[in-house]
C-alpha positions as YAML, in Angstrom:
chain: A
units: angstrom
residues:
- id: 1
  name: UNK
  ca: [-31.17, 53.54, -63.75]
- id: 2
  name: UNK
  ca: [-30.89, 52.74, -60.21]
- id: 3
  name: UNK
  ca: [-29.88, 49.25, -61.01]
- id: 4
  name: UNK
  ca: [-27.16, 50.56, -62.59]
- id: 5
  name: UNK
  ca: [-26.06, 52.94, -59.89]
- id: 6
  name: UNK
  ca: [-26.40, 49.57, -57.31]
- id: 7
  name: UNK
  ca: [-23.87, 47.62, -60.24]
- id: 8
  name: UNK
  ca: [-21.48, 50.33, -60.05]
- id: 9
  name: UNK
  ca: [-21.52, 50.79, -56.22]
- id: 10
  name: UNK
  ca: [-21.10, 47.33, -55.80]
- id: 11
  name: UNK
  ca: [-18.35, 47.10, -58.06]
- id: 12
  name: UNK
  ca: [-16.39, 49.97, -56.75]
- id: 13
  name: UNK
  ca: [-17.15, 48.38, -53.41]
- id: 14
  name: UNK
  ca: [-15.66, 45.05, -54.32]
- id: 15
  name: UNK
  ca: [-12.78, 46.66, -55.69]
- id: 16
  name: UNK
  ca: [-11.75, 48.98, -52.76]
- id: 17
  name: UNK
  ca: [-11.95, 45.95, -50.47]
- id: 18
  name: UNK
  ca: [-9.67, 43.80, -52.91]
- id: 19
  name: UNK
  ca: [-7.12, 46.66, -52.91]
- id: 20
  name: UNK
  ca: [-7.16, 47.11, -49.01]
- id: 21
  name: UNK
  ca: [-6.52, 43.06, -48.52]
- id: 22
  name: UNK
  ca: [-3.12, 43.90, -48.12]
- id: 23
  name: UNK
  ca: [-3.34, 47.24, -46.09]
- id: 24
  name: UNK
  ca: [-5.31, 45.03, -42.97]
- id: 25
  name: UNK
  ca: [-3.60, 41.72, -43.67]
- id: 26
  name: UNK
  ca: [-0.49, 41.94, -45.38]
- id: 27
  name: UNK
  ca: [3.27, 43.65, -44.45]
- id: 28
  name: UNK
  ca: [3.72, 47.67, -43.91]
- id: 29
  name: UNK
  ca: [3.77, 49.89, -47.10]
- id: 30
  name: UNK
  ca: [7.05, 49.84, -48.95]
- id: 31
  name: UNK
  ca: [8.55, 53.20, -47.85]
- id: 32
  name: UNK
  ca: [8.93, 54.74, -51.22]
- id: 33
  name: UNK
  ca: [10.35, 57.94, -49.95]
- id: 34
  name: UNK
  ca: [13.69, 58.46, -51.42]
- id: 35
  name: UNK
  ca: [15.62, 58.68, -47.58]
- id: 36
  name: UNK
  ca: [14.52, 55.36, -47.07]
- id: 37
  name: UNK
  ca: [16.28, 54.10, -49.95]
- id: 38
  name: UNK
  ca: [19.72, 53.02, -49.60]
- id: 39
  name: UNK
  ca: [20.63, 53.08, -53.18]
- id: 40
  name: UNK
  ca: [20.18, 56.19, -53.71]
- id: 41
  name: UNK
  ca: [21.99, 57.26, -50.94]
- id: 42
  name: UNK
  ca: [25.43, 55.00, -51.94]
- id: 43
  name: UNK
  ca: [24.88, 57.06, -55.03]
- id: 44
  name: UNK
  ca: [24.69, 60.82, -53.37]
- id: 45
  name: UNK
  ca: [21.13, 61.31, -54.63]
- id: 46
  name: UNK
  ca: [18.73, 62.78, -51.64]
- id: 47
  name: UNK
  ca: [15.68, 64.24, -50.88]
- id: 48
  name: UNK
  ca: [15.36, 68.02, -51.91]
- id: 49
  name: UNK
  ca: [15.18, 69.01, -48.26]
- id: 50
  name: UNK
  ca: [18.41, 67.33, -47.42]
- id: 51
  name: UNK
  ca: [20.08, 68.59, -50.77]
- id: 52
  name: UNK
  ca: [19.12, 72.08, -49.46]
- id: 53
  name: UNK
  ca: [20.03, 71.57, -45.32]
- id: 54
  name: UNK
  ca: [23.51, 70.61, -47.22]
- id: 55
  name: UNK
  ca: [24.06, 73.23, -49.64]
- id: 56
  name: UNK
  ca: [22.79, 75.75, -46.83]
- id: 57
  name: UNK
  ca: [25.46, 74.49, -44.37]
- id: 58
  name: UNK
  ca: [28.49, 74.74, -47.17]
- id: 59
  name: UNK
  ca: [27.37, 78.28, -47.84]
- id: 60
  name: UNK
  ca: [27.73, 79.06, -43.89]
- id: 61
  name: UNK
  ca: [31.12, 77.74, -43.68]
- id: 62
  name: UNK
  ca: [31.95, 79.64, -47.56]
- id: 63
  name: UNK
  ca: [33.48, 83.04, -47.82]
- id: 64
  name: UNK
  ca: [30.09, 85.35, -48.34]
- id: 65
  name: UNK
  ca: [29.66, 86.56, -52.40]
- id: 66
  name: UNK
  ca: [30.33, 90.28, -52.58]
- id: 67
  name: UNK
  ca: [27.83, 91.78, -54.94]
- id: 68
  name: UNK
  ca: [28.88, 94.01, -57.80]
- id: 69
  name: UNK
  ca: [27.46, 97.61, -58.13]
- id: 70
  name: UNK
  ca: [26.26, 98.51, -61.97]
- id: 71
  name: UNK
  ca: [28.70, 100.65, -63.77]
- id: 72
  name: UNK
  ca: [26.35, 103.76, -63.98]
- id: 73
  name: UNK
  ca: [28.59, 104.76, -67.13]
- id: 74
  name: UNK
  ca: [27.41, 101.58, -69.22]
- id: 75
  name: UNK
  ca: [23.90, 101.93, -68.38]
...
């Protein structure tokens, strides 16, 4: 049993190290978040954040909704 638990560790272990080889020795992380993409961008597709900060600040400059009482008669 506790061979088995040593097997495991070690593999787990070996594994964690081979995935981090690039982390301490290789390039920065791709940036994977969708600003950082100038694809998208050419294409009008942002981040939901940005979407929103843009939407919000069309609204401001937009004539505000007027909001329509219920007929009481129709109820």
């Amino acid at each position: 049993m506790l061979k088995t638990i040593l097997i495991v560790a070690l593999i787990v272990t070996i594994s964690i190290l081979l995935l981090s080889v690039r982390l301490f020795f290789g390039k920065k992380f791709v940036h994977t978040h969708i600003d950082g993409n100038n694809n998208m961008a050419q294409h009008d597709i942002y981040c939901v954040q940005k979407m929103d900060r843009m939407e919000r600040h069309k609204k401001h400059k937009g004539v505000e909704e007027k909001r329509c009482k219920k007929n009481p008669t129709n109820s």
